[in-house]
C-alpha positions as CSV (number, residue, x, y, z in Angstrom):
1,X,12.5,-13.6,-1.8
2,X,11.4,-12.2,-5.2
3,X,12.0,-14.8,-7.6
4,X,13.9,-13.8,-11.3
5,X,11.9,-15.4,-14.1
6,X,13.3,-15.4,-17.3
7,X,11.6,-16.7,-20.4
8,X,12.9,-16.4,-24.1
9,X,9.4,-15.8,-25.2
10,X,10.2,-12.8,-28.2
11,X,8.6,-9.7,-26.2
12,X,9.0,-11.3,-23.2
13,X,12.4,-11.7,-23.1
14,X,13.2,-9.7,-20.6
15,X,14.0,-10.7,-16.9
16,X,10.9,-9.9,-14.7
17,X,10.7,-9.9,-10.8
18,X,7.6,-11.4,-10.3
19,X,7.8,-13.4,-7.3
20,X,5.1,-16.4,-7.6
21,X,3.4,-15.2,-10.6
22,X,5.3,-17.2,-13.4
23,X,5.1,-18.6,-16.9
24,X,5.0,-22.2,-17.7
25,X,4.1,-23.9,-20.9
26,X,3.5,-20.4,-21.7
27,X,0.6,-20.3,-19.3
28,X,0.7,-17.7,-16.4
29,X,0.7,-19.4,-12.7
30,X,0.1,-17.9,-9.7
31,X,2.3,-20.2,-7.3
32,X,0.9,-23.8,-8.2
33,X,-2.4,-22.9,-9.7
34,X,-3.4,-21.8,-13.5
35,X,-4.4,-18.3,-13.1
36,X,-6.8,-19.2,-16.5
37,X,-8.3,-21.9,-14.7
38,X,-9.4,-19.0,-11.3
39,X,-10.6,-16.7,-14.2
40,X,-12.8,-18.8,-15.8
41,X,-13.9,-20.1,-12.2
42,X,-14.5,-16.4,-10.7
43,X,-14.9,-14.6,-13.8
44,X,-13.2,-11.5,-14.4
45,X,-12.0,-8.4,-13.5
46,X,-10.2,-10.7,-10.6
47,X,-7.8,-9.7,-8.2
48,X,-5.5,-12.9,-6.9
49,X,-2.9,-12.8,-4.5
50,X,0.3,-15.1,-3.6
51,X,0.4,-15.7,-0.2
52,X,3.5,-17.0,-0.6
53,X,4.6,-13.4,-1.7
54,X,3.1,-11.9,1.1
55,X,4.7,-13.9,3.8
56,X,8.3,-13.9,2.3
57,X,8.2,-10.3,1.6
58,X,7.2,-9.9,5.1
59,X,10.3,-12.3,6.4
60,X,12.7,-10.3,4.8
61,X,11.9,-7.3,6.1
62,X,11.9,-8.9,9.3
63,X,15.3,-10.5,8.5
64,X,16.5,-7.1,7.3
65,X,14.9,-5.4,10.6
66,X,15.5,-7.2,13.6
67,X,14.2,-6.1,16.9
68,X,12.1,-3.8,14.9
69,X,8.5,-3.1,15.6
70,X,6.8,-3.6,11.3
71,X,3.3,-2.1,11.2
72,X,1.3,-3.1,8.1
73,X,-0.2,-0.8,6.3
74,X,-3.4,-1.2,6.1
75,X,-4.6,1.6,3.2
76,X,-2.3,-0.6,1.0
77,X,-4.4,-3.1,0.7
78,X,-7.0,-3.8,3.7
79,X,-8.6,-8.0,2.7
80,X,-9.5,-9.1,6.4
81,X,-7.4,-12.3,5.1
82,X,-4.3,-10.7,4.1
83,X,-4.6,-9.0,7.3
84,X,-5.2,-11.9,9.2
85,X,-2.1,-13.3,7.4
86,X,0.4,-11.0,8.3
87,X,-1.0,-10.8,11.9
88,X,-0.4,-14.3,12.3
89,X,3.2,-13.4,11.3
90,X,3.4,-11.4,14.6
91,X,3.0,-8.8,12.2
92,X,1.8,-4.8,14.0
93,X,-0.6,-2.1,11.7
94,X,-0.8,1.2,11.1
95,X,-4.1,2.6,10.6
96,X,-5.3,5.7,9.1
97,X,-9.3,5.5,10.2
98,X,-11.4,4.4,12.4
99,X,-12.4,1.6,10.0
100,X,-8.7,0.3,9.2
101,X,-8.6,0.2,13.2
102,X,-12.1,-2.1,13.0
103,X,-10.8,-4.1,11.0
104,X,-7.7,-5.2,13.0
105,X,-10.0,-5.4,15.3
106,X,-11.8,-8.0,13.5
107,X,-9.1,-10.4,12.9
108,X,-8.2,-10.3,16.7
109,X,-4.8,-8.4,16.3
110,X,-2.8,-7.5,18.5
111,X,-3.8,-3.5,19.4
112,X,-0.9,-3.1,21.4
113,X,1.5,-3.0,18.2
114,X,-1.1,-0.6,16.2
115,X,-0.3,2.7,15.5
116,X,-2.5,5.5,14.5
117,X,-1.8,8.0,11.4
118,X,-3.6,10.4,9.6
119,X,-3.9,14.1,9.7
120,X,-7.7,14.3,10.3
121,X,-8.7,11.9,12.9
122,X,-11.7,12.9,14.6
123,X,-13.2,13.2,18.0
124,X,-14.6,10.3,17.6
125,X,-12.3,8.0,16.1
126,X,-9.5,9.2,18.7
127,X,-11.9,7.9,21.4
128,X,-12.2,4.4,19.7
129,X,-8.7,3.9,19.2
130,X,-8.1,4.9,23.1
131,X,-10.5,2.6,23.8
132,X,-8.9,-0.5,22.3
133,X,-5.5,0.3,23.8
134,X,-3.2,1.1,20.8
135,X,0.3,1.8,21.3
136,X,0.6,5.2,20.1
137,X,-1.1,8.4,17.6
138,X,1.1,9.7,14.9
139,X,0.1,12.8,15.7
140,X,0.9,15.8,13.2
141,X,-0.5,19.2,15.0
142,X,-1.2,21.3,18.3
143,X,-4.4,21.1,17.9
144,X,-4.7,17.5,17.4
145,X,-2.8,17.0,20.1
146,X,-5.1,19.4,22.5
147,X,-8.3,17.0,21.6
148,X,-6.0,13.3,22.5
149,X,-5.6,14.8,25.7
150,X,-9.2,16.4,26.2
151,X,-10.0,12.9,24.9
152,X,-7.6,10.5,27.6
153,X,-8.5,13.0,30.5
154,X,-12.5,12.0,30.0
155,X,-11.5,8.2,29.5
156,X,-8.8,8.7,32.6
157,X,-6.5,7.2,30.4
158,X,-2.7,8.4,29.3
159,X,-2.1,8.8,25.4
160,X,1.0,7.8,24.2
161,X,1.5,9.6,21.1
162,X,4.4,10.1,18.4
163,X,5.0,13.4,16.8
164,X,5.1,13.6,13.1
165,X,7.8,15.9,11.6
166,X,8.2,17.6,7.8
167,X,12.0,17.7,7.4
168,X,11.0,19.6,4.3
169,X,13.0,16.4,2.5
170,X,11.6,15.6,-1.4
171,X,11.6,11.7,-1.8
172,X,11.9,12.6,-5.5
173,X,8.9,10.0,-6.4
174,X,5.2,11.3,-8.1
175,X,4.3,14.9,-6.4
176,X,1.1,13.2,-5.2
177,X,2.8,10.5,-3.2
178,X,5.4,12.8,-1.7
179,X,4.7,13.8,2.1
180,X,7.4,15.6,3.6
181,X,8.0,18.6,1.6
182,X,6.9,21.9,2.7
183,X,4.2,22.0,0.1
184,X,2.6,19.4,1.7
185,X,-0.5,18.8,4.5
186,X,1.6,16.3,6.5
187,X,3.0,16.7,10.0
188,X,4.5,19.4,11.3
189,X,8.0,21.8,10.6
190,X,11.1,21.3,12.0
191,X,10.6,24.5,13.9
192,X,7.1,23.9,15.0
193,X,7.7,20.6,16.5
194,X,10.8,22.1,18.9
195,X,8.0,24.4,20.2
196,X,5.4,21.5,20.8
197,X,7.9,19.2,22.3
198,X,8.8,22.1,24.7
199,X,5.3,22.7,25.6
200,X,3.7,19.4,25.6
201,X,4.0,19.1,29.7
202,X,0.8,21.3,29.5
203,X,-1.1,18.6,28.7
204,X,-1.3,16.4,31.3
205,X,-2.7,13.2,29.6
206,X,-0.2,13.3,26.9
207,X,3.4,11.1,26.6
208,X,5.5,11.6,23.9
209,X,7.2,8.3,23.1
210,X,8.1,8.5,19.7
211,X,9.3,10.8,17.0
212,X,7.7,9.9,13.1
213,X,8.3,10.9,10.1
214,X,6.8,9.7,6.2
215,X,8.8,10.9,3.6
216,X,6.5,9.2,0.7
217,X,5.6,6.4,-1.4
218,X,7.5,4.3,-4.2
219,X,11.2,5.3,-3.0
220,X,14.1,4.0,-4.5
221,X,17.2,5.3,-2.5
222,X,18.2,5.0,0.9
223,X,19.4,8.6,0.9
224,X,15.9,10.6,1.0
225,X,15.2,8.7,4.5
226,X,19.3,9.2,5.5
227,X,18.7,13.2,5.1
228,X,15.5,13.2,6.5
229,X,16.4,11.2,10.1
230,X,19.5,13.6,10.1
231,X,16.9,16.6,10.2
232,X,15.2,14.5,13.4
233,X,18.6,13.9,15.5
234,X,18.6,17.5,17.3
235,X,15.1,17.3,17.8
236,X,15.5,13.9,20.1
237,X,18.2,15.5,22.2
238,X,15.6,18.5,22.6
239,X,13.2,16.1,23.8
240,X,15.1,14.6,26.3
241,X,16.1,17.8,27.8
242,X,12.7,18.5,28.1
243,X,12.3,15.2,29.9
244,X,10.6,12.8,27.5
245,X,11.2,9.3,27.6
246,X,11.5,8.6,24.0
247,X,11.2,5.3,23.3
248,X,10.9,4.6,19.2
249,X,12.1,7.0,16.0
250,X,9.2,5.8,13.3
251,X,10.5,6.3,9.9
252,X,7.3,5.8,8.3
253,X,7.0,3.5,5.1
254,X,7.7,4.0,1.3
255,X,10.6,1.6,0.5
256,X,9.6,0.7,-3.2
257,X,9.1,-1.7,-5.3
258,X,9.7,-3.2,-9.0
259,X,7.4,-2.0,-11.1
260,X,9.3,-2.4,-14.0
261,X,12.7,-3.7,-14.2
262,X,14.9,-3.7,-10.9
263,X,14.3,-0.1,-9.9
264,X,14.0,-0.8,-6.4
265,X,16.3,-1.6,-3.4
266,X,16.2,-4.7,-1.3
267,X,15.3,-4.1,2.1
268,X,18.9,-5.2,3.5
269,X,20.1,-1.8,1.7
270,X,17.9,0.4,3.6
271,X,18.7,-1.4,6.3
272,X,22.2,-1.3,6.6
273,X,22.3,2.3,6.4
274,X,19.2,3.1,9.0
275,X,20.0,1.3,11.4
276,X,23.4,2.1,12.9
277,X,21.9,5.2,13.1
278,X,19.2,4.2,15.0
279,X,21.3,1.8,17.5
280,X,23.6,5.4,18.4
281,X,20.5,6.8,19.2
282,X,19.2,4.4,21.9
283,X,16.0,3.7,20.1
284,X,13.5,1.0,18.7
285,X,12.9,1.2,15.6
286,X,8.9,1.0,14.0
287,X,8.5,0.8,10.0
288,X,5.2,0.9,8.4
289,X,5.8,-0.9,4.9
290,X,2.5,-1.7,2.9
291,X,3.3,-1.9,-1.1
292,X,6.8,-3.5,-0.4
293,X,4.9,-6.2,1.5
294,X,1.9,-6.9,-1.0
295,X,2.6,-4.5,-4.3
296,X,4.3,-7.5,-6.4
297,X,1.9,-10.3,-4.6
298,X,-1.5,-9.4,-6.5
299,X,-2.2,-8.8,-10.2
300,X,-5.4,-8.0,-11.7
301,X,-6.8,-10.5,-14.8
302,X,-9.0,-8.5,-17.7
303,X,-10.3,-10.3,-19.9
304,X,-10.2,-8.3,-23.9
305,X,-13.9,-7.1,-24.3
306,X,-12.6,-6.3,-27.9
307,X,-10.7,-4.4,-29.8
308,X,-10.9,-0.9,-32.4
309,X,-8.9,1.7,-34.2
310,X,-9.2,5.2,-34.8
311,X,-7.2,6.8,-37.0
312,X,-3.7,5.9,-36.3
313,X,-4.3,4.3,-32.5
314,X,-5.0,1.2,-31.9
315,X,-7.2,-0.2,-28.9
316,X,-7.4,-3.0,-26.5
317,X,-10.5,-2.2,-24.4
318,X,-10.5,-4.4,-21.3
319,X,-13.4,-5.2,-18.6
320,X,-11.3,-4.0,-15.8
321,X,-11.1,-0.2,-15.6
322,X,-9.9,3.1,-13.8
323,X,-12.8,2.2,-11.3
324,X,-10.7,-1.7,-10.8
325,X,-6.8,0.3,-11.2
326,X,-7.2,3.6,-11.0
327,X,-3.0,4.2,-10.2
328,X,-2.0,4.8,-14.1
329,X,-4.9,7.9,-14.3
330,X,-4.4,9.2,-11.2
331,X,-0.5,9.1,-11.2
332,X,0.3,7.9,-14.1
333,X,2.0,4.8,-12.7
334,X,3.6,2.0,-15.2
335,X,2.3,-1.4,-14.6
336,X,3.5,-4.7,-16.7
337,X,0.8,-6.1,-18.9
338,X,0.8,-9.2,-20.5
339,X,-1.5,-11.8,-21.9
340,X,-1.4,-14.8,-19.5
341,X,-1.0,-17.6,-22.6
342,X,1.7,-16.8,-24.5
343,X,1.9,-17.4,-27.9
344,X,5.4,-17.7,-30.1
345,X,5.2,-16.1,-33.5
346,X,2.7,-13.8,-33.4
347,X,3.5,-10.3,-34.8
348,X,3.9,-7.5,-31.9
349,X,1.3,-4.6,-32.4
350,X,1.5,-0.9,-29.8
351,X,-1.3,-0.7,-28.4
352,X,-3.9,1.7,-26.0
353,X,-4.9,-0.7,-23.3
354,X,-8.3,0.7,-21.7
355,X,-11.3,0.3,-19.7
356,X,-15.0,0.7,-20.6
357,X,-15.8,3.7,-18.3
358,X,-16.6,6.9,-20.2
359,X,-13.4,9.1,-19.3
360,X,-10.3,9.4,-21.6
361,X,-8.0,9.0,-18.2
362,X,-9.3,4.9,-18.9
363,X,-6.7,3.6,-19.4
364,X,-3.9,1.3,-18.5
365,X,-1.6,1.7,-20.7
366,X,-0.4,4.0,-23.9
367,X,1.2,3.1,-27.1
368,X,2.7,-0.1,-25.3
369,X,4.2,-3.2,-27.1
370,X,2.4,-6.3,-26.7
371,X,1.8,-9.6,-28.3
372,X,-1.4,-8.7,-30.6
373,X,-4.4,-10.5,-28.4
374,X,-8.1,-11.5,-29.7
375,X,-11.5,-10.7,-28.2
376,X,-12.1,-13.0,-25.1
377,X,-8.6,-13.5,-24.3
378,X,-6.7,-12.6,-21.2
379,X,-4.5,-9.8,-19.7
380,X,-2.7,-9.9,-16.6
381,X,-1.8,-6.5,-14.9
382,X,1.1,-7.0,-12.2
383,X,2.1,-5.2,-9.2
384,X,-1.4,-4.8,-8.6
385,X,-1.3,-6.0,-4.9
386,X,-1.3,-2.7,-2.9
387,X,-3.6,0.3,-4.2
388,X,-5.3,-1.6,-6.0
389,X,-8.3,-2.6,-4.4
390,X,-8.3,-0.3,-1.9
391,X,-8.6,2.3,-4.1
392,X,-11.4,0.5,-5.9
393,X,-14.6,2.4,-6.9
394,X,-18.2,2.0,-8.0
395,X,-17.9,5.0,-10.7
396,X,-20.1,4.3,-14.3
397,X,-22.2,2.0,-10.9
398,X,-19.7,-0.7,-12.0
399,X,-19.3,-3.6,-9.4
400,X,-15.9,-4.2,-7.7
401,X,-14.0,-7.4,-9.1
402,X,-13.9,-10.4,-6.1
403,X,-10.4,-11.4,-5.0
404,X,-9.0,-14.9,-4.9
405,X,-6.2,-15.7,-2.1
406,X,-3.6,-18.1,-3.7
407,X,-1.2,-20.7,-1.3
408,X,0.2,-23.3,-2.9
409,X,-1.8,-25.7,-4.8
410,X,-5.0,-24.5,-2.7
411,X,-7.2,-21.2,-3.7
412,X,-10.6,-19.8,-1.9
413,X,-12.2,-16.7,-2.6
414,X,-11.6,-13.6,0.2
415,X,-13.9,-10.9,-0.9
416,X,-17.0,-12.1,-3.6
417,X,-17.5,-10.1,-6.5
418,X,-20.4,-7.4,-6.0
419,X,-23.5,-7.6,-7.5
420,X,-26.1,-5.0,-8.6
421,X,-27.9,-5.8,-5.9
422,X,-25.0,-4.5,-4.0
423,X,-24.4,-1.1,-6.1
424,X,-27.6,0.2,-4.2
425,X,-27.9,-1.8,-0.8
426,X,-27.0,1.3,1.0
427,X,-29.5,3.4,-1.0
428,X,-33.2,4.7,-0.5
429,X,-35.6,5.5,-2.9
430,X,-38.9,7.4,-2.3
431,X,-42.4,6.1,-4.2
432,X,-42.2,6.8,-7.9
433,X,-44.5,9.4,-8.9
């Protein structure tokens, strides 16, 4: 479980949800190790992850959803080891690509419990995911649909695939995390999909097993997925007229997480409320959770390259960047900073916290409180587990920070920091002239 930390530290005093990332002595832990001490031994930007977090976030889903088929995602954050970690939980994956698929591969997962998302899955990639046997596509048009089957009929193999639906529901979360409004690219209207489930007999290497629908990222009430599966109902009893053995109703992911102060709903809340619906129904049940699995498990330590003020702003400019975290520029997404030593009586200043690459979206945070910090010292950036990495980049040819796997008193280092060396390995240069 999430563990409630609270610490009478002046600006601090607030109750944080944290899980293992906690202050003592007024020094920031990650589970039973310093996080100081893993900055100063892999130098920062540095990603580090509880994998204590992980696993317990993972068990009360699973608690929450019995008999429930969870598939990881992987976009949220896709470390070989965290995957490996969760697949030793018995954990299944949802993929998005070809290379999220390689890398479940890679760990020795277990295909079977894979599904396969995305709206643009190519030739190619459809052929490689048949090939290793998933259990089903998401898939989200006609035409998609067409090439699975012109796909499975060259392989002599059956596709099992799920039908994405739009129920045209807003998840009332960022507009570029929401997925099942009209406005959208995803999966297919309410009306469209009655057609295709009507006429998918013409393709003879296709079963439909599975309505799916994704409503978005970051929600916070049960009542955007309530309306949403409502919209689905008719459209099961249409497919089993048609004859379809359906055999799984796959609400997607998007149960959210505390960013900032209890704003999110325990998995048993959602639960209680799916999954009568889903036992009238006669269905199994598949959930593809990624940030309420790993979001509050990883934060991101910046060190203070220094500080400066123009005019009336004041700046705290950071190693780590938009190219480390780029969530707060591309949707302006709130993220708890703090220094990781705390220190008592020391005046509170509001601050710019930035990054070093040359764009004015740079930035972590604006005008926020925080204990006034020196040149060299320390910043921790929480909830930093899922989009984080994933979504890291090489922009300004800055390398990508290494990540550190915490579990219990014991650390080791899951993805090195790259070099410069790296930033062009890919690249060719002709003779100079």
């Amino acid at each position: 479980m999430s563990i409630g930390v609270f610490f009478p530290l002046g600006l601090y005093s607030v109750f944080l949800i944290m899980d293992y990332f906690r202050y003592r002595n007024k020094e920031l832990y990650c589970e039973q190790i310093q996080v100081k001490t893993l900055a100063k031994l892999y130098q920062t930007p540095l990603y580090i992850y509880s994998a204590r977090s992980i696993r317990e976030h993972y068990h009360r889903l699973k608690n929450a959803f019995p008999q429930t088929l969870i598939c990881y995602s992987v976009k949220a954050n896709s470390n070989l080891s965290i995957c490996r970690l969760l697949s030793d939980l018995k954990c299944g994956f949802d993929v998005v690509s070809a290379g999220e698929l390689y890398r479940v591969l890679k760990i020795g997962a277990d295909t079977s419990k894979t599904v396969f998302a995305g709206v643009g899955k190519t030739r190619e990639e459809i052929v490689y995911a048949l090939k290793n046997e998933i259990l089903l596509f998401n898939t989200e048009s006609i035409d998609e649909i067409e090439t699975i089957n012109q796909c499975a009929k060259a392989l002599k193999k059956i596709a099992c695939i799920g039908l994405r639906i739009n129920p045209d529901v807003s998840a009332h979360t960022h507009r570029y995390i929401t997925t099942a409004t009209d406005e959208t690219k995803f999966g297919v209207s309410i009306n469209e999909a009655k057609i295709i489930i009507k006429n998918i007999h013409h393709f003879p290497a296709i079963r439909l097993v599975a309505l799916q629908m994704h409503i978005g990222s970051q929600i916070t009430s049960v009542l955007p997925y309530l309306k949403a599966i409502r919209k689905i109902v008719p459209l099961i009893w249409i497919a089993r007229k048609e004859g379809h053995f359906l055999r799984y109703l796959d609400i997607g992911g998007g149960f959210g997480i505390y960013y900032k102060a209890r704003e999110a709903k325990p998995a048993s809340k959602f639960a209680e409320k799916v999954l009568p619906i889903i036992k009238k129904l006669g269905l199994s049940l598949i959930i593809e959770p990624g940030r309420f699995i790993v979001g509050n498990a990883g934060i991101i330590v910046t060190k203070i390259i220094r500080t400066k003020q123009i005019a009336s702003r004041y700046f705290i400019i950071c190693d780590a960047g938009m190219n480390t975290l780029i969530r707060p520029a591309l949707y302006d997404a709130y993220h708890k900073i703090a220094p990781i030593s705390i220190r008592q009586r020391v005046k509170k200043i509001r601050a710019d916290i930035v990054g070093p690459i040359c764009e004015s979206a740079d930035f972590f945070a604006i005008n926020r409180l925080i204990q006034d910090v020196n040149k060299n010292e320390y910043l921790s950036l929480f909830s930093a587990g899922a989009y984080g990495y994933s979504m890291t980049s090489n922009y300004n040819s800055r390398t990508k920070p290494a990540e550190v796997l915490v579990d219990g008193r014991t650390h080791r280092l899951i993805s090195r920091a790259e070099t410069y060396k790296d930033l062009i390995r890919l690249e060719e240069h002709g003779p100079s002239t």
